[in-house]
Every structure is written in structure tokens, then in C-alpha cells.
N, CA, C and O of each residue as an XYZ file, in Angstrom:
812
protein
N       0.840     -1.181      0.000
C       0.000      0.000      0.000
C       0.886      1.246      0.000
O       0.881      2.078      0.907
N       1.657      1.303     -1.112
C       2.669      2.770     -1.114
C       2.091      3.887     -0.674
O       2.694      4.704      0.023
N       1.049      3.995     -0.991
C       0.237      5.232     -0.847
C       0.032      5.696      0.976
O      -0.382      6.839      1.172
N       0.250      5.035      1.906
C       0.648      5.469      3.419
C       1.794      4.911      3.196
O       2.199      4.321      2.194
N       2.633      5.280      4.865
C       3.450      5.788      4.932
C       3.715      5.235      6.643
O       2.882      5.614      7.467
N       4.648      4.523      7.027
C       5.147      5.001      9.037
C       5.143      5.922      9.148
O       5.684      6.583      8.262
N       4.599      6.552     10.188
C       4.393      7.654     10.932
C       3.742      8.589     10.158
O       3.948      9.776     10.413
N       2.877      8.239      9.118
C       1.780      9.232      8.332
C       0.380      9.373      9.602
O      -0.275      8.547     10.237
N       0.400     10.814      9.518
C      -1.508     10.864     10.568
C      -2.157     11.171      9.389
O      -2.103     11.925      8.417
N      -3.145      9.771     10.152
C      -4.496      9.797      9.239
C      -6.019      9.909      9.683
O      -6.116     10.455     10.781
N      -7.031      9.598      9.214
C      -7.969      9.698     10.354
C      -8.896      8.373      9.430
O      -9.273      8.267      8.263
N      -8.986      7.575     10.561
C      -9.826      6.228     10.671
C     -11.628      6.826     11.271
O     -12.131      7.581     12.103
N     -11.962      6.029     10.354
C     -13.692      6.718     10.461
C     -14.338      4.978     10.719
O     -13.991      4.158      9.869
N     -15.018      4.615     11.585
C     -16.544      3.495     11.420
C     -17.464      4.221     11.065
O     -17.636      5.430     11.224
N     -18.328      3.115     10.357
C     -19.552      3.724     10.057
C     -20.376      3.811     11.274
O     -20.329      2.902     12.103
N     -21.365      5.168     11.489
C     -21.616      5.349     12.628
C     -21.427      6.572     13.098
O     -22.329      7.177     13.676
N     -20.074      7.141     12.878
C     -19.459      8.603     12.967
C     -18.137      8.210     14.131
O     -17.386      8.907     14.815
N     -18.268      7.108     13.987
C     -16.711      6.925     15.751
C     -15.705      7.199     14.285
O     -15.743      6.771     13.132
N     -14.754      8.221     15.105
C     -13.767      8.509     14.337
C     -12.520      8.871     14.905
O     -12.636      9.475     15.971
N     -11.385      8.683     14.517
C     -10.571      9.010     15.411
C      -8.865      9.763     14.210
O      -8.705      9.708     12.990
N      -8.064     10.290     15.178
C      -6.973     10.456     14.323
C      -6.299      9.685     14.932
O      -6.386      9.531     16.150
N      -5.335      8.932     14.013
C      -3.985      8.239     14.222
C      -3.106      7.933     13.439
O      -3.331      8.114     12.243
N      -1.694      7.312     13.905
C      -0.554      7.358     12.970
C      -0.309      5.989     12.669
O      -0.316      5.170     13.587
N      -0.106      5.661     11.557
C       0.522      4.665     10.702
C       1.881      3.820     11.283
O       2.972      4.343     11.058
N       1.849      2.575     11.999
C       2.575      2.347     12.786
C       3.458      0.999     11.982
O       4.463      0.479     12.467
N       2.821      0.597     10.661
C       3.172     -0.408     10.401
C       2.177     -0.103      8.631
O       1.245      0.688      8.487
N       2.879     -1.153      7.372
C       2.298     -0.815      5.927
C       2.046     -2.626      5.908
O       2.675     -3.277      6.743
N       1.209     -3.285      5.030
C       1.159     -4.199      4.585
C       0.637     -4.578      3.335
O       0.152     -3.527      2.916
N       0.413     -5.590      2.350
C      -0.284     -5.603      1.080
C      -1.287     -4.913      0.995
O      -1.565     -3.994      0.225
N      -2.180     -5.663      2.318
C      -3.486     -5.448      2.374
C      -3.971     -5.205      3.420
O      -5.089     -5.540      3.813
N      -2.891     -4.385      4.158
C      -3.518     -3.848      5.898
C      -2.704     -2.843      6.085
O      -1.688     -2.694      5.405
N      -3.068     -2.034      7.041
C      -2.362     -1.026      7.637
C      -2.063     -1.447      9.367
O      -2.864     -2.073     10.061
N      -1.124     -1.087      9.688
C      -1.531     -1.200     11.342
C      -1.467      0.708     11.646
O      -0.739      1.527     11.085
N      -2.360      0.902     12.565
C      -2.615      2.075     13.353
C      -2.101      2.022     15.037
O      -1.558      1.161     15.731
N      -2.479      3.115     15.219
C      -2.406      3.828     17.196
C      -2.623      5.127     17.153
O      -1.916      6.040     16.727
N      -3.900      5.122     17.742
C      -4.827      6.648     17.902
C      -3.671      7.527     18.605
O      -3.010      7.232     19.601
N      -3.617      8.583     17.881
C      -2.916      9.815     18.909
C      -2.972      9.945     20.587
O      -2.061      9.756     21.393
N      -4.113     10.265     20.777
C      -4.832     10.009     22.154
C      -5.499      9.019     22.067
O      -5.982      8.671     20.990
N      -5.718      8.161     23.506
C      -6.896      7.465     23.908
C      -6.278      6.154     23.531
O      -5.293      6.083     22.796
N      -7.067      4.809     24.212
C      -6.205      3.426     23.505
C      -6.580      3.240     21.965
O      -7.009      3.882     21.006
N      -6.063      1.702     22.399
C      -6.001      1.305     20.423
C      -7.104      0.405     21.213
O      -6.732     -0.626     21.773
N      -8.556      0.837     21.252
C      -9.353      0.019     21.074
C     -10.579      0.477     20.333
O     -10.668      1.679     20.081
N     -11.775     -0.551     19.862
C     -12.780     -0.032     19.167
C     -13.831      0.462     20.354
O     -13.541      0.241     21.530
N     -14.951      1.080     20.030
C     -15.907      1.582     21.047
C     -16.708      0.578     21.197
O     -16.891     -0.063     20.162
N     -17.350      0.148     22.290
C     -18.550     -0.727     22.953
C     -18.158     -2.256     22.610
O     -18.912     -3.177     22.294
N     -16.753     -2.253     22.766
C     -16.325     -3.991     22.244
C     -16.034     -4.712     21.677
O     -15.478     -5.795     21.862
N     -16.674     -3.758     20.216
C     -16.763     -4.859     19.265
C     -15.386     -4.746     18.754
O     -14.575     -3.824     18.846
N     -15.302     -6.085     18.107
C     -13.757     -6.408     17.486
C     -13.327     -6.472     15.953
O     -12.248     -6.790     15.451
N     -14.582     -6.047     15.349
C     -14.105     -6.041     13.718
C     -15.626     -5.141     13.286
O     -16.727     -5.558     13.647
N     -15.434     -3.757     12.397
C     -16.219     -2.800     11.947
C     -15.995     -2.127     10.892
O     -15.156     -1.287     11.218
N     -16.322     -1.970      9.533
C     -16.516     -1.309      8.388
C     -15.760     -0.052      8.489
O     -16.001      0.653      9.469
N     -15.091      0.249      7.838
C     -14.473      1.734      8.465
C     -13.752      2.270      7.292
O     -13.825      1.578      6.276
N     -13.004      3.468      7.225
C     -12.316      4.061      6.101
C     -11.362      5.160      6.756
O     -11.606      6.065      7.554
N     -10.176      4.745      6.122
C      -9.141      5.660      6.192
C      -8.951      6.561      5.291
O      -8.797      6.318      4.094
N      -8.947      8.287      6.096
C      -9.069      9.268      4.766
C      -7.539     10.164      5.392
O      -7.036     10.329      6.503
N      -7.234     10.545      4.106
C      -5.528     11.617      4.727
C      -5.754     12.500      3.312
O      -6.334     12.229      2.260
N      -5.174     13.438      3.685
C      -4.920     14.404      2.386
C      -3.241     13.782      1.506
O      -2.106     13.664      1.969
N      -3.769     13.519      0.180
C      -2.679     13.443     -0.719
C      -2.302     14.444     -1.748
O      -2.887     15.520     -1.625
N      -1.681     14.372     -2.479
C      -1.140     15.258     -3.889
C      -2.184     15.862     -3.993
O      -2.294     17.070     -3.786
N      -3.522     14.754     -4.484
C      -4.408     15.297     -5.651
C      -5.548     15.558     -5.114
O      -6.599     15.861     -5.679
N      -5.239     15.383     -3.539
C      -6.922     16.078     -2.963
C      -6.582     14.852     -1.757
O      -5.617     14.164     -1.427
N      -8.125     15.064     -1.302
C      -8.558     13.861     -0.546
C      -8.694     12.287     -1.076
O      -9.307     11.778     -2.014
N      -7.592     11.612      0.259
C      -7.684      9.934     -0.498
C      -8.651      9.449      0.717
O      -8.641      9.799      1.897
N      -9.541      8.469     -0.006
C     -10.194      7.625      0.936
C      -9.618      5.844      0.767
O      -9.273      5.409     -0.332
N      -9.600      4.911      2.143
C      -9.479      3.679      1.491
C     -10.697      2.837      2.547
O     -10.724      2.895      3.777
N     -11.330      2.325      1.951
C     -12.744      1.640      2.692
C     -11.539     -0.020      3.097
O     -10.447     -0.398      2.671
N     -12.783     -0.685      4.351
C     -12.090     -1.467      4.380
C     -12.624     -2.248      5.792
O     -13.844     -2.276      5.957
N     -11.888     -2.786      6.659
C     -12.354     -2.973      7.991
C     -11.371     -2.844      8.832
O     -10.213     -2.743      8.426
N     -11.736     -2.827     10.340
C     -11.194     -2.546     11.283
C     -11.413     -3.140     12.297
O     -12.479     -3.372     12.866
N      -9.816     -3.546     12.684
C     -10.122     -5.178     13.625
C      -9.237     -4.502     15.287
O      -8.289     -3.749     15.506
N     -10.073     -5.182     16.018
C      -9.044     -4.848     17.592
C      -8.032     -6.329     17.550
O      -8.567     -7.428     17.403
N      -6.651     -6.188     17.687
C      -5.895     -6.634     17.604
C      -4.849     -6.842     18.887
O      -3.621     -6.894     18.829
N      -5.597     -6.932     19.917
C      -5.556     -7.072     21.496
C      -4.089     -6.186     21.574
O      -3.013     -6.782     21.520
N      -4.176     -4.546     21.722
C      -3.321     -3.627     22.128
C      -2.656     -3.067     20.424
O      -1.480     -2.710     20.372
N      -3.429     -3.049     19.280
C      -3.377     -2.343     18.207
C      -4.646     -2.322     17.376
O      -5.609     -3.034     17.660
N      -4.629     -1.618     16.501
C      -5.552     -1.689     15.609
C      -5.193     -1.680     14.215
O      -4.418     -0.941     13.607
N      -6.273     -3.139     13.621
C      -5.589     -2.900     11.924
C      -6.359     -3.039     11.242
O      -7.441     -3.603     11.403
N      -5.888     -2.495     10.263
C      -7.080     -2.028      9.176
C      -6.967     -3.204      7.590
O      -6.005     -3.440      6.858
N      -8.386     -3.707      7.555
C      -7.800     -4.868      6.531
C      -8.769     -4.007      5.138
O      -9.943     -3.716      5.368
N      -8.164     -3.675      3.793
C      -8.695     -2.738      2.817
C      -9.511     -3.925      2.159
O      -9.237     -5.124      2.207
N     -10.824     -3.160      1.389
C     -11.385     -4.157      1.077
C     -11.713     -3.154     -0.684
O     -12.651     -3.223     -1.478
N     -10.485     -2.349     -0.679
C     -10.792     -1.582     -1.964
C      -9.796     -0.751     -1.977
O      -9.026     -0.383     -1.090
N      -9.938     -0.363     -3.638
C      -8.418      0.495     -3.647
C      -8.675      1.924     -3.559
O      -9.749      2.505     -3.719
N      -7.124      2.575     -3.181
C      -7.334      3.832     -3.070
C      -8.407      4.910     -3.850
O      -8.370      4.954     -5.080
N      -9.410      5.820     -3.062
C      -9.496      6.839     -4.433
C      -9.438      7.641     -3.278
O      -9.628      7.529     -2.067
N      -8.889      9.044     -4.635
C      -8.987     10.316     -4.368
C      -9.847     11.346     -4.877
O      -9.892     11.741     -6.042
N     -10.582     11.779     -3.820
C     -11.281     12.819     -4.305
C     -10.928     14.174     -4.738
O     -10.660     15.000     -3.865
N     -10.893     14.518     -6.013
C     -10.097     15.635     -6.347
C     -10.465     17.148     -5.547
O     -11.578     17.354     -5.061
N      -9.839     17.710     -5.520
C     -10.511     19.133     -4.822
C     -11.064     19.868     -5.998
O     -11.726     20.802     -5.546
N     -11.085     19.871     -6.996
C     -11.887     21.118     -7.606
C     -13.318     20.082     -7.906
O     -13.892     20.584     -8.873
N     -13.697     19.465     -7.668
C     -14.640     18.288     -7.624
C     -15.660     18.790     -6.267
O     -16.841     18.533     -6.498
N     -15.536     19.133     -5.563
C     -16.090     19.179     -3.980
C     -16.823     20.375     -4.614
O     -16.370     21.475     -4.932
N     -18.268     19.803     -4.735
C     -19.519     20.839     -4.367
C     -20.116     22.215     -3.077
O     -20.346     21.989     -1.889
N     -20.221     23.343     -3.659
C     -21.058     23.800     -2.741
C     -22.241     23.284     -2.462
O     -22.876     22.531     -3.200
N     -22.679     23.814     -1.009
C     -24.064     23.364     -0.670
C     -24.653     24.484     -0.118
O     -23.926     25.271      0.487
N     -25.924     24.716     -0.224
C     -26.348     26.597      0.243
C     -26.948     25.758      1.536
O     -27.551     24.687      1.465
N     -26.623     26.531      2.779
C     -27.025     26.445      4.370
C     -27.220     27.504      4.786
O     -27.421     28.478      4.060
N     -27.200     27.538      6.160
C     -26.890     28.211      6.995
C     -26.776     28.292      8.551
O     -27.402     28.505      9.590
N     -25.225     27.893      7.872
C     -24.335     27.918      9.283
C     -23.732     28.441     10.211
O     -22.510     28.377     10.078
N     -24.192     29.087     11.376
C     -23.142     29.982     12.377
C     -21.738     30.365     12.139
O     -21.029     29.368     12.003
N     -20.996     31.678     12.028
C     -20.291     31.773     11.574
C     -19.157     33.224     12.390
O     -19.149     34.318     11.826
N     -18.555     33.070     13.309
C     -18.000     33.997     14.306
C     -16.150     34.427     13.203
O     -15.061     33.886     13.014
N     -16.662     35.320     12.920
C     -15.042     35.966     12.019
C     -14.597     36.770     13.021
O     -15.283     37.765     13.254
N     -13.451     36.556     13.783
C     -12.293     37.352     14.125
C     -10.916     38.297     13.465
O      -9.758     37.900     13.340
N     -11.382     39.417     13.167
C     -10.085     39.965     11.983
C      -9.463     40.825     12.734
O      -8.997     40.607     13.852
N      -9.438     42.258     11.869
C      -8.534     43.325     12.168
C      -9.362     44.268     13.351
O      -8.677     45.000     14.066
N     -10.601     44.235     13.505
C     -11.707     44.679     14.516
C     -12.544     44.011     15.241
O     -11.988     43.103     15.858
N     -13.617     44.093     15.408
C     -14.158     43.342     16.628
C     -14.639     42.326     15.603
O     -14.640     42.425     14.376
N     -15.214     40.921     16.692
C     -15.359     39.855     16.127
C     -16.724     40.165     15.476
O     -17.512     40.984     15.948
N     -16.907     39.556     14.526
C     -18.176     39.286     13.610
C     -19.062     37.893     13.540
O     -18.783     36.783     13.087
N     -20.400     38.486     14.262
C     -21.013     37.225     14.241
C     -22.293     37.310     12.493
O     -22.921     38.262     12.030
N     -22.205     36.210     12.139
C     -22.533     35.896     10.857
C     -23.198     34.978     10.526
O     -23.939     34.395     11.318
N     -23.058     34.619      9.142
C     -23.829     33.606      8.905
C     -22.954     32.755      7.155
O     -22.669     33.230      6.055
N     -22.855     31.727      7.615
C     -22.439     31.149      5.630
C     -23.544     30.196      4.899
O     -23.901     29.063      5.223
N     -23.961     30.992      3.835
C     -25.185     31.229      3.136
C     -24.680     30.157      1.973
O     -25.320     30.008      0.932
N     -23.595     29.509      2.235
C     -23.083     28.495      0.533
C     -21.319     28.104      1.732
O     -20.614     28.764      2.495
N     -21.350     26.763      1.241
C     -19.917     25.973      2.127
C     -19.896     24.887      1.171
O     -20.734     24.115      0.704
N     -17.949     25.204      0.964
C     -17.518     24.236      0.716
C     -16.457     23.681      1.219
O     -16.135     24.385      2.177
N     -15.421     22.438      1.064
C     -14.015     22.515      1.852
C     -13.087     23.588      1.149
O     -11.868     23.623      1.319
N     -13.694     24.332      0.459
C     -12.242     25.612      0.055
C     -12.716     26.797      0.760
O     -11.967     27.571      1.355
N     -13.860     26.903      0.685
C     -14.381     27.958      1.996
C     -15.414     28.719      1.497
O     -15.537     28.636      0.275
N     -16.402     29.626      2.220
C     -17.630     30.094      2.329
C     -17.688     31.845      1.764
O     -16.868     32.755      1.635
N     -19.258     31.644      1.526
C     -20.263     32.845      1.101
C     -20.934     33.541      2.447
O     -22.080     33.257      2.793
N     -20.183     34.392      3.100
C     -21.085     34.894      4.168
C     -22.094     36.408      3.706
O     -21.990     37.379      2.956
N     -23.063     35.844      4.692
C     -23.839     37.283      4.804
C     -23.811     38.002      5.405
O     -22.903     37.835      6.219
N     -24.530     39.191      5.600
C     -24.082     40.474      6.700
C     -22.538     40.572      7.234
O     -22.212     40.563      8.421
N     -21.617     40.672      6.059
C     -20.300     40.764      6.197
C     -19.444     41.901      5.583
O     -18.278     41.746      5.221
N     -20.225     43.199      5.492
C     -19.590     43.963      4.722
C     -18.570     44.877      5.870
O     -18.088     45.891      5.365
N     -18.369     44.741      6.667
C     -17.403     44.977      7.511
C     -16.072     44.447      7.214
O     -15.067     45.042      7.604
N     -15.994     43.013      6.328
C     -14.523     42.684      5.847
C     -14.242     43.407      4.201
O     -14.996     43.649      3.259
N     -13.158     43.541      4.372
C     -12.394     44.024      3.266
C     -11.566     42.602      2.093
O     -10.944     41.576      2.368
N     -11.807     42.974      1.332
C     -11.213     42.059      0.105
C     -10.072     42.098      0.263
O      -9.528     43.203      0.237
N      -9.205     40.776      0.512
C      -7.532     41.041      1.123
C      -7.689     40.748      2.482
O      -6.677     40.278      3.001
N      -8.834     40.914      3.339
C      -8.207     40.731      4.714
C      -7.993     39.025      4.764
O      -8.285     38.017      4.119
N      -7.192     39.492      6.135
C      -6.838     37.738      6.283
C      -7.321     37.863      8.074
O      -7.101     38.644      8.999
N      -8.119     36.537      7.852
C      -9.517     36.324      9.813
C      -8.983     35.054      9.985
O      -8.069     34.437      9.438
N      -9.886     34.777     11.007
C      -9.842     33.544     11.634
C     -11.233     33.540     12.196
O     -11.671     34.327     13.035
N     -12.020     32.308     11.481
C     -12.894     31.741     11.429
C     -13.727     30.456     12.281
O     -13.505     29.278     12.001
N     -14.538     30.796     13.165
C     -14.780     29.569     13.766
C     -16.624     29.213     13.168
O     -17.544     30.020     13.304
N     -16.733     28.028     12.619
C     -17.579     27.755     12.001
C     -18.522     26.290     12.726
O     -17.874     25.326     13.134
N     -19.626     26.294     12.784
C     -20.484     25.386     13.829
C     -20.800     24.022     13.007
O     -21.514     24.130     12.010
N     -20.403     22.996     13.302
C     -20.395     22.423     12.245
C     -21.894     21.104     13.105
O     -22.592     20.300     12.488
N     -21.889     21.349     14.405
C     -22.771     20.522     15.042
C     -23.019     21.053     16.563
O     -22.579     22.065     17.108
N     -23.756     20.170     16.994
C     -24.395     20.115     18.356
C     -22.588     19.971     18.834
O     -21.997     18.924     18.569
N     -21.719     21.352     19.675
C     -20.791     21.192     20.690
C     -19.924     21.064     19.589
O     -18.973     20.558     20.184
N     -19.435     21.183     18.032
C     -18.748     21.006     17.493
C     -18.083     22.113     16.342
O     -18.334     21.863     15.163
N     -17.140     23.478     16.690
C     -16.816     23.750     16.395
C     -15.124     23.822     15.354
O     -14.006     23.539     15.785
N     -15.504     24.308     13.884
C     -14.053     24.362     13.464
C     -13.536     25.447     13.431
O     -14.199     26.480     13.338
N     -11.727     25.407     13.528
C     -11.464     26.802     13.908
C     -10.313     26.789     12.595
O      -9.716     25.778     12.224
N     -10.196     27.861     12.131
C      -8.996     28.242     11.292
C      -9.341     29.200     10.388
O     -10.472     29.669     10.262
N      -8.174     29.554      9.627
C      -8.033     30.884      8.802
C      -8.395     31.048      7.452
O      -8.575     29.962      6.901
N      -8.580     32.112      6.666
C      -9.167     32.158      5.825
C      -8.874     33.762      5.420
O      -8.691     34.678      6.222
N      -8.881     33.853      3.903
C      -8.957     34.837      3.399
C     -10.420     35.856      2.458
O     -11.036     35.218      1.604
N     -10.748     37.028      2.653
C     -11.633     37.732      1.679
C     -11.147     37.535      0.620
O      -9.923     37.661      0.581
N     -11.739     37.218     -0.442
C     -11.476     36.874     -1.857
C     -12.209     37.944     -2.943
O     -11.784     38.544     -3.931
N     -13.820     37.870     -2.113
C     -14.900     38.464     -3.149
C     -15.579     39.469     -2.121
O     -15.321     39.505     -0.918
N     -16.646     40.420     -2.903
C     -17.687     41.190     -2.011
C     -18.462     41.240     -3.219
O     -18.188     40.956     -4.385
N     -19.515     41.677     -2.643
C     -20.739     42.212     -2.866
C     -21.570     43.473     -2.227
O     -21.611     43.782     -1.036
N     -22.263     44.159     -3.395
C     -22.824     45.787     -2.768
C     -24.111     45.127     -1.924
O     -24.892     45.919     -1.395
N     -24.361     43.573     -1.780
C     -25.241     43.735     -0.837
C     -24.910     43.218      0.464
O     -25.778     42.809      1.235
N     -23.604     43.224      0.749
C     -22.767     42.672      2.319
C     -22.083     41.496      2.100
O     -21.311     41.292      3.037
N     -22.034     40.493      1.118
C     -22.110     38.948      1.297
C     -20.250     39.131      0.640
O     -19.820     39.932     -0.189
N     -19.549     38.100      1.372
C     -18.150     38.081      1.191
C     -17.731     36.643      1.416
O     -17.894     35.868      2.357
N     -16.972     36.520     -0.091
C     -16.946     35.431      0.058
C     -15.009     35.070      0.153
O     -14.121     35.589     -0.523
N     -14.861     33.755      1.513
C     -13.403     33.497      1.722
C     -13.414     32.468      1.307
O     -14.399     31.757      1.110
N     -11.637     32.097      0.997
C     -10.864     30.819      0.803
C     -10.288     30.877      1.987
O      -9.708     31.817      2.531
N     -10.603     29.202      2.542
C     -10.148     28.795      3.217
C      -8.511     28.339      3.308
O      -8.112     27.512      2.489
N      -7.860     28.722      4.007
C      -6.346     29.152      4.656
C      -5.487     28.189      5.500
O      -5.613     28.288      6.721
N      -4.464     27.089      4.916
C      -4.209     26.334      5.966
C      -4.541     25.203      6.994
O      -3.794     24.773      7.873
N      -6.005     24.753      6.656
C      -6.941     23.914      7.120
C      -5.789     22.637      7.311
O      -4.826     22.624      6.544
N      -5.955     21.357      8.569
C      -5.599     20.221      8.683
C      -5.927     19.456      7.795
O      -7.019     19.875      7.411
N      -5.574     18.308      7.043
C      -5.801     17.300      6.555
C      -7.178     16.657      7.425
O      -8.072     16.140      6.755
N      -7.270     16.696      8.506
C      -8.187     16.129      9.955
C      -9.627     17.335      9.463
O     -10.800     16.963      9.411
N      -9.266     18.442      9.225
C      -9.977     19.493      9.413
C     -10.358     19.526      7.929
O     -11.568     19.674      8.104
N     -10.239     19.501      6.800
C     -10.370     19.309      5.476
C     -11.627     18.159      5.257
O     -12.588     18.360      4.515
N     -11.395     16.807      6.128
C     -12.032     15.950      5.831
C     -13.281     15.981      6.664
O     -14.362     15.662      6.169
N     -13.155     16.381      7.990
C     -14.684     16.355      8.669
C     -15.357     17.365      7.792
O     -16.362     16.835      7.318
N     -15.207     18.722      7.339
C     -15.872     19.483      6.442
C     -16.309     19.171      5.385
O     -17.273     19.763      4.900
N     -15.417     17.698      4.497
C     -16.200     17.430      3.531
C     -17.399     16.716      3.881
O     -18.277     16.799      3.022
N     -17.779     15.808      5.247
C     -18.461     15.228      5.527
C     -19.852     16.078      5.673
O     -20.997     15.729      5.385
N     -19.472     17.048      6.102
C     -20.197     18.451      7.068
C     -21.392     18.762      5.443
O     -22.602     18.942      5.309
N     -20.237     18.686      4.513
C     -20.522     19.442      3.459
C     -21.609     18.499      2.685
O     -22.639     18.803      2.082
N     -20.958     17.180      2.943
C     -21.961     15.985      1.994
C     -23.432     15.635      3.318
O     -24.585     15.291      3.577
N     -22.990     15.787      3.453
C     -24.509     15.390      5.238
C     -25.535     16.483      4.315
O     -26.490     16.098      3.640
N     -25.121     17.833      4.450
C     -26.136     18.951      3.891
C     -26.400     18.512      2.339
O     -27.253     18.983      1.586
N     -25.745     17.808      2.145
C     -26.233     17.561      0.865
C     -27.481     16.439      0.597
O     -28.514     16.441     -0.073
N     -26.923     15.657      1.333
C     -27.808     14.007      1.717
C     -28.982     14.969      1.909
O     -29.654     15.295      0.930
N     -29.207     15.352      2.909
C     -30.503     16.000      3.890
C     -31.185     16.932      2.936
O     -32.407     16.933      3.084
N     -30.687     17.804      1.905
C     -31.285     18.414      0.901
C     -31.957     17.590     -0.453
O     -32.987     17.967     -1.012
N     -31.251     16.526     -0.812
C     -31.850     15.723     -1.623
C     -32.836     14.897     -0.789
O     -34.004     15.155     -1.080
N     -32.740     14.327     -0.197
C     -34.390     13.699      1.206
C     -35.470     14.398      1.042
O     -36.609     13.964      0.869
N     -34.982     15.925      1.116
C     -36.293     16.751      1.249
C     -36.886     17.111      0.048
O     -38.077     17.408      0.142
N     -36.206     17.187     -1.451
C     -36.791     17.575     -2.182
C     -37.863     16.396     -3.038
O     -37.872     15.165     -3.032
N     -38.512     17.172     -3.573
C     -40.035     16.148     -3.526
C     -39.628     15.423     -4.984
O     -39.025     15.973     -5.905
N     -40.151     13.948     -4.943
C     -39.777     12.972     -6.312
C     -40.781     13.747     -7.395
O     -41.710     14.411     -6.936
N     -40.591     13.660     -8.810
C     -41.238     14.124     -9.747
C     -42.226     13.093    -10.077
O     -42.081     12.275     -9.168
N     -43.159     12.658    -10.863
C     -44.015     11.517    -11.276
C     -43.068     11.319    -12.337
O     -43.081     10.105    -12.541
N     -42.360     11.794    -13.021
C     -41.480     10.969    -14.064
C     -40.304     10.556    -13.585
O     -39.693      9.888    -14.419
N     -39.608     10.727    -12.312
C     -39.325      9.933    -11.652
C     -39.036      8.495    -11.287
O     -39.194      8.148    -10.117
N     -38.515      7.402    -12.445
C     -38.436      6.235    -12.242
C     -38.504      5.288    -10.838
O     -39.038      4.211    -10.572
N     -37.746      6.185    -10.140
C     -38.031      6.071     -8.361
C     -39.158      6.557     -7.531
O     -39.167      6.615     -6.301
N     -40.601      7.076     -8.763
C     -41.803      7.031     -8.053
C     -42.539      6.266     -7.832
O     -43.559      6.401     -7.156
N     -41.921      4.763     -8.679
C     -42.791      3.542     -8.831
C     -42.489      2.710     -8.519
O     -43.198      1.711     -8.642
């Protein structure tokens, strides 16, 4: 598996949302061995083998590798049940929301709102207080107790307040929960919109 690496951090996901970061402790054909940064090398509530996927930032964007994940009495290893892909970055969709949005810049903090998110970064509203060029720091709500924090630049404006940044420096860790953030709003927007009668999936 050239594509990791000893001592590469990656972040191991079950299906479910248990997710964790950890480093690459060992490479094999068809396994990886891991050890969570923090916390043991065990799975949650016992179980000893679970569906899971390892995602890290590569060259060409985001790599995912699906696969499973076994407790290995004081490690954890990951057996692939598919080959690498990468999700390219100019590929990653906006999604229009609206998400809490606290900008810290050159003046007082700005509480807001992002009206369109992607993993390269957001369309805020009631933001004409930033300047095109500034460079903030951004903390964005991504859940119930779950804030992301990092930097970002003004790129665009608008005469009706709305400014839109690229995102600045983001983690590999921090890159990938946002794409999740980003595809969830997406899932939940296609659910809601209503089937057509021509619709092959109305029948």
C-alpha cells in the first residue's frame, strides 16, 4: 500500500461517525496497522471487527481507502477491502445552508452567517465589515458542541454585504470532517426535495 506511509496521521472513520486520528505504525499488502494519537487502540462498545475508512490528504486532494477494522488485542488494523481513491478538490460541491459563523479579523469579532460551504471555503452574509484582502480567523459550527477553527482569506464582495473566503491552511483532519459536514447537507437536501411523477423512483 505505497500510498501510506510510518508515521503518516491519518484519520480512521466506522460507520456510525466513531472517528478518530492516528498514525501509521506499520504498511502491509493489504492492511495497515494504526495507534490513535490520544486514547487506547481500542474499538468503542467492544466490538472487534467494523466497516471503516481511512481518509488523509494526498497530492491530488482527498484519499479515501474503505475497508475494515479489527481490535488486535493492544493495536488496531485495518484490513482494505478496496483500492485507493482520491477525491479531487476542484470536484467538492457547494451546498447553500446556513451555518453559524464567528469571524475574528482586524476589529471586533463578527457574528454571521455562511449562506453556501464548501471545503475551500464560504459565502457569508451580513459581512460587509470585511475588506477584500483581509486575512480572519474563522470559527464555524459544524454541530451540536462542534466547532471548526482556522483561517481564511476575503477573496470576493458584494454591494449587498455577502463576502466570500478561501479557506487558509486547514488540517488534513480538518479538510475531511468538512467534507463530511458538506456531503450530510447535501444528503438531507436531496431527502427533502419532492420525487417528480417521471421519476423512475416514483414507482
Amino acid at each position: 500500500m505505497p500510498s501510506l506511509e510510518c508515521d503518516q496521521i491519518v484519520d480512521v472513520c466506522l460507520a456510525g461517525g466513531w472517528r478518530r486520528t492516528v498514525r501509521v505504525i506499520a504498511t502491509g499488502d493489504a492492511h495497515v496497522d494504526v495507534h490513535p494519537i490520544d486514547g487506547p487502540a481500542i474499538l468503542p462498545g467492544g466490538i472487534d471487527l467494523w466497516e471503516a475508512t481511512i481518509e488523509w490528504r494526498a497530492e491530488r486532494g482527498l484519499a479515501r481507502l474503505d475497508g475494515v477494522l479489527a481490535d488486535t488485542s493492544g493495536g488496531l488494523r485495518f484490513l482494505k477491502t478496496s483500492d485507493e481513491v482520491v477525491m479531487q478538490r476542484r470536484r467538492f460541491f457547494r451546498v447553500r445552508c446556513g451555518v453559524r459563523v464567528t469571524i475574528a479579523g482586524n476589529s471586533d469579532a463578527l457574528l454571521t452567517e455562511a449562506v453556501d460551504l464548501s471545503i475551500g471555503g464560504m459565502l457569508l452574509t451580513r459581512a460587509d465589515a470585511l475588506q477584500v484582502g483581509d486575512t480572519v480567523r474563522f470559527a464555524l459550527t459544524l454541530g451540536e458542541g462542534e466547532i471548526l477553527i482556522g483561517g481564511a482569506r476575503v477573496v470576493r464582495g458584494t454591494e449587498f454585504g455577502h463576502r466570500a473566503l478561501s479557506f487558509d491552511g486547514l488540517t488534513a483532519s480538518q479538510e475531511q470532517r468538512l467534507a463530511y459536514f458538506v456531503a450530510d447537507i447535501e444528503r438531507v437536501a436531496l431527502r427533502a426535495r419532492p420525487v417528480r411523477e417521471s421519476d423512475p423512483r416514483a414507482h
